[in-house]
C-alpha positions in Angstrom: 163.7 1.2 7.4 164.4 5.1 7.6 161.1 5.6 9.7 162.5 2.5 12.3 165.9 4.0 12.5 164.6 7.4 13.7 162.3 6.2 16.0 158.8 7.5 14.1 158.1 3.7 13.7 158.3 0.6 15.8 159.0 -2.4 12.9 159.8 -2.9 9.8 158.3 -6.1 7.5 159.8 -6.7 4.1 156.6 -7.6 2.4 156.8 -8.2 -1.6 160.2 -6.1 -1.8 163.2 -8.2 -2.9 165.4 -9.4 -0.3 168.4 -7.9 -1.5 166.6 -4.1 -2.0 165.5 -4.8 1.6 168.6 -5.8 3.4 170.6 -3.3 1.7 168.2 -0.3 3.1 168.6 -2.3 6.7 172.5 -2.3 6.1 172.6 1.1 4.7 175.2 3.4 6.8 173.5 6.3 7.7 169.5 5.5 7.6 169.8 1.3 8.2 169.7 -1.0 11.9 172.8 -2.0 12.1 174.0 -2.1 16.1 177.2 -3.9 15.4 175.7 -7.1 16.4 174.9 -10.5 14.2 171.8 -9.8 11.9 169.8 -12.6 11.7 166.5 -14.6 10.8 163.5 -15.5 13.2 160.6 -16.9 12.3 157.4 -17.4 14.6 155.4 -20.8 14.2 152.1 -20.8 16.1 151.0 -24.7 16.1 147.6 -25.9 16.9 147.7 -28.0 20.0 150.8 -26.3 21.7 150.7 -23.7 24.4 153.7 -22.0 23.1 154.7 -20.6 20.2 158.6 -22.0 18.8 160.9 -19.7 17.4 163.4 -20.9 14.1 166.4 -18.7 14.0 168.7 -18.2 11.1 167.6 -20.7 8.9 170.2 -19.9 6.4 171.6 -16.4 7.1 174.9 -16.7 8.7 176.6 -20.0 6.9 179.1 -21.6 9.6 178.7 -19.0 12.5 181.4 -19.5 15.4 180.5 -19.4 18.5 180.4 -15.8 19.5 178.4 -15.4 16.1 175.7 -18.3 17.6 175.8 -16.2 20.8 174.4 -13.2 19.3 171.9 -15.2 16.6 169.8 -17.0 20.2 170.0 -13.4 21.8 168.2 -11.9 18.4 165.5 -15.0 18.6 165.4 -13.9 22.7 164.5 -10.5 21.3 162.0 -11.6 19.3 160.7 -14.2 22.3 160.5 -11.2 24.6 158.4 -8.7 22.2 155.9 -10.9 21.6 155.2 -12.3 25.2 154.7 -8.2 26.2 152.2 -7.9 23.1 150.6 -10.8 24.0 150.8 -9.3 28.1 149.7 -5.8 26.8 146.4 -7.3 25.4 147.3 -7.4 21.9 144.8 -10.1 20.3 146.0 -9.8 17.0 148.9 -9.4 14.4 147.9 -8.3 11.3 149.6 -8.1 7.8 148.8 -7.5 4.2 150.3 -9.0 1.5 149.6 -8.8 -2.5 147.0 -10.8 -4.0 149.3 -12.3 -6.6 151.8 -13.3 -4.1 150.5 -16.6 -4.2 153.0 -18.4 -2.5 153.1 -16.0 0.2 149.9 -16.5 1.2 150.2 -19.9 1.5 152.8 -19.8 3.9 151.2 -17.2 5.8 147.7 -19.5 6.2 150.3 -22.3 7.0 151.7 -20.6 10.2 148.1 -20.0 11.3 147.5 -16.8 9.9 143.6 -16.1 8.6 142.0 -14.0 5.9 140.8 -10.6 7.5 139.9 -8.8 4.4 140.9 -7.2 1.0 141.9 -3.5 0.5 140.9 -3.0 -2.9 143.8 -0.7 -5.1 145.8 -0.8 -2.2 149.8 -1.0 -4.2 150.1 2.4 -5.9 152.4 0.9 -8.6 149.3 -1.3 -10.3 146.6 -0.7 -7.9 146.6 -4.1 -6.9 144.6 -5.8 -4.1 146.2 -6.5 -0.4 145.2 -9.5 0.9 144.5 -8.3 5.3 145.5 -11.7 7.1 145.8 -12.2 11.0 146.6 -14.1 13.7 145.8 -14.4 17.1 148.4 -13.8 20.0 145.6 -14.6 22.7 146.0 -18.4 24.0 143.0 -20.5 23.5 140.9 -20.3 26.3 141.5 -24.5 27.3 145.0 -23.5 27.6 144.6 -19.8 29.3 144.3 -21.8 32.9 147.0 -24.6 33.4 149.4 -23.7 35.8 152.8 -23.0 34.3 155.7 -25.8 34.2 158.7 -25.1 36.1 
């Protein structure tokens, strides 16, 4: 979180850390993200046989958000729409993450949204020297979708 706020770093993923050591760090005063707008959730689906990728957004962060508060959730998931159209218009092919070998139910849900083994870096968490799982997913549309003309 510290490397995001001062600019050395681009993203920040929570990985295996609890939620509430995470979101404490990105709440945190002096080295957190906070803007002064909404903070909120959005997740990426990738489904096989669509061109486009859908976007869920606070699935259960913000319980009973007014209006104002709904306003600022859809412009974090536009955000979120935006970044990865320009990765996916810059060339990037792939997203990579790793994620512990015993995190079980992680990696389920990561294979679920499309994401595919890459590798294993042996030792990789210094606290046990436990294996990270290397999973990816491809950005690039499949080439049978590359060429339709877009729907306006």
């Amino acid at each position: 979180v510290e490397l995001v706020s001062s600019g050395k770093a681009h993203m920040v993923m929570k990985g295996l850390v609890d939620t509430s050591i995470f979101l404490k760090a990105v709440l945190n005063a002096e080295i957190g993200l906070r803007t002064g707008n909404v903070l909120s959730h959005v997740a990426v689906f990738d489904i096989e046989g669509f061109d486009r990728m859908f976007l869920v957004t606070d699935a259960a962060m913000n319980i009973d958000p007014d209006l104002e508060t709904k306003k600022q959730i859809i412009e974090n998931a536009v955000v979120v729409a935006k970044a990865l159209d320009t990765c996916r218009r810059a060339g990037v092919k792939t997203v990579f993450l790793e994620v512990r070998s015993s995190n079980i139910p992680a990696l389920h849900i990561y294979h679920g949204l499309g994401f595919t083994s890459k590798g294993c870096r042996k030792a990789y968490y210094q606290d046990n020297l436990e294996d990270a799982m290397v999973l990816g997913i491809d950005l690039e549309l499949p080439p049978a979708l590359k060429h339709q003309p877009e729907k306006t």
